[in-house]
C-alpha positions in Angstrom: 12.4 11.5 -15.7 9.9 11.1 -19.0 7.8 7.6 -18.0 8.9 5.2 -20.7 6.0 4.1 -22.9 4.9 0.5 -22.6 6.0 -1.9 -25.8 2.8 -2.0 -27.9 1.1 0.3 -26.5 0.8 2.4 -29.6 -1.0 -0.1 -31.2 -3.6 -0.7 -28.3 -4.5 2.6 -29.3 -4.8 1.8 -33.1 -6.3 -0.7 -32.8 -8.8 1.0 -30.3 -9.2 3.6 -33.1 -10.2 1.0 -35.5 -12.9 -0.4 -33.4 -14.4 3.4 -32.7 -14.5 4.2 -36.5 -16.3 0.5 -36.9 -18.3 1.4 -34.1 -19.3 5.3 -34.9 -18.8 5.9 -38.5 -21.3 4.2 -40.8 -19.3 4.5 -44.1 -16.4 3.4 -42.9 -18.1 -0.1 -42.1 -20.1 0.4 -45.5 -16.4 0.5 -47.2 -15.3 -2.6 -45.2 -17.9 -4.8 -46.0 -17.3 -3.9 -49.7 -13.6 -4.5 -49.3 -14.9 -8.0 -47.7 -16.7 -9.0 -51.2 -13.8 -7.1 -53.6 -11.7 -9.6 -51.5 -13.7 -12.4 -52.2 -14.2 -11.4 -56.0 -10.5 -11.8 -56.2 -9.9 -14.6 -54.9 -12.6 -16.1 -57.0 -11.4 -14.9 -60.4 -7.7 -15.5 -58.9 -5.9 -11.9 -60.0 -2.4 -11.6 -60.9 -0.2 -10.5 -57.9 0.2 -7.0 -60.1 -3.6 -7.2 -59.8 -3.7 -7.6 -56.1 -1.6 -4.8 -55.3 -3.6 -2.7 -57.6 -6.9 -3.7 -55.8 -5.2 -3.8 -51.9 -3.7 -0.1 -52.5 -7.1 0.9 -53.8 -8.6 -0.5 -50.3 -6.3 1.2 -48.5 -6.6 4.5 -49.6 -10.2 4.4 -49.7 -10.3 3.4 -46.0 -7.4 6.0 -44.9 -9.6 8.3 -46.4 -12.8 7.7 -44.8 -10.6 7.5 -41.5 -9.5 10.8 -42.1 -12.6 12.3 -43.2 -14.1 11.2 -40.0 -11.2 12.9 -38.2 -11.7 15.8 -39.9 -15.6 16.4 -39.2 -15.0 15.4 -35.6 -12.8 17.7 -35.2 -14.8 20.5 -36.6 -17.6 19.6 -34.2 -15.3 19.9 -31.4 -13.7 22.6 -32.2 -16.6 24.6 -33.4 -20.5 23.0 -32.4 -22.0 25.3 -33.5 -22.6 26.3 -37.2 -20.5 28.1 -39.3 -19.8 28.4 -42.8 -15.7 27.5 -42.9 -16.3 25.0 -40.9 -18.8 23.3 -43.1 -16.5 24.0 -45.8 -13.9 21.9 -44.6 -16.0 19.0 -43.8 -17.2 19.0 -47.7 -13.9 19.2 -48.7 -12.9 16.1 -46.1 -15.8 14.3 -47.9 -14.5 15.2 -51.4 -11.4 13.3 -50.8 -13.7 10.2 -50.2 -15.7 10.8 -52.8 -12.5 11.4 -55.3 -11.0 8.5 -53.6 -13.8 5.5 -54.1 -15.0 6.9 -57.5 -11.0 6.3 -58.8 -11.5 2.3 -56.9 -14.4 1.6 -59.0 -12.9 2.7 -61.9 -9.5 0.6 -61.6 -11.8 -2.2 -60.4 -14.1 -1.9 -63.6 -11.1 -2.1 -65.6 -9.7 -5.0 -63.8 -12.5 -6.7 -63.4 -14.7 -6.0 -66.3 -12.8 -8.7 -68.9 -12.6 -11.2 -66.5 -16.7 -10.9 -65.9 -17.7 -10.0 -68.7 -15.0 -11.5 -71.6 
């Protein structure tokens, strides 16, 4: 018989993920503490709700990138310690999607946050 997997279990080991990545991985608590003051910035220049979701999808990608860029390069340094060029390849291109990912967040938040600072 298959043992039957405790209730909430699954999330004992999400939530364990989410600690390691705070733990280990610099930028991913770099990009939390900036989703800590774009969360106080809107609360303090109260968005719309349209705004928030804008803002809270922005977050989100941003962090399930990092999350999977961290996956990614872990990986690579399991699989393959050593050097090698495909597998640095791979790792840039993990880090890309970050990059592509935060550089789109600070442009939605300049455009959301920009007349409300600054008209």
């Amino acid at each position: 018989m298959k043992d039957k997997k405790k209730k909430g279990i699954g999330l004992t080991y999400a939530f364990n993920g989410l600690k390691e990545a705070f733990k280990r991985e610099r930028n991913f608590r770099i990009h939390l503490y900036v989703t800590i003051v774009v969360i106080f910035f809107c609360l303090y220049f109260q968005l719309t709700a349209m705004e928030w979701v804008i803002i809270l999808m922005m977050i989100h990608i941003v962090l399930i990138a990092e999350l999977v860029n961290s996956l990614m390069e872990r990986m690579i340094d399991y699989m393959k310690p050593e050097y090698h060029p495909q597998a640095k390849i791979i790792k840039d291109i993990s880090a890309a999607v970050v990059l592509i990912a935060a550089i789109t967040s600070i442009i939605i938040g300049t455009i959301i946050f920009f007349p409300k600072v600054f008209l």
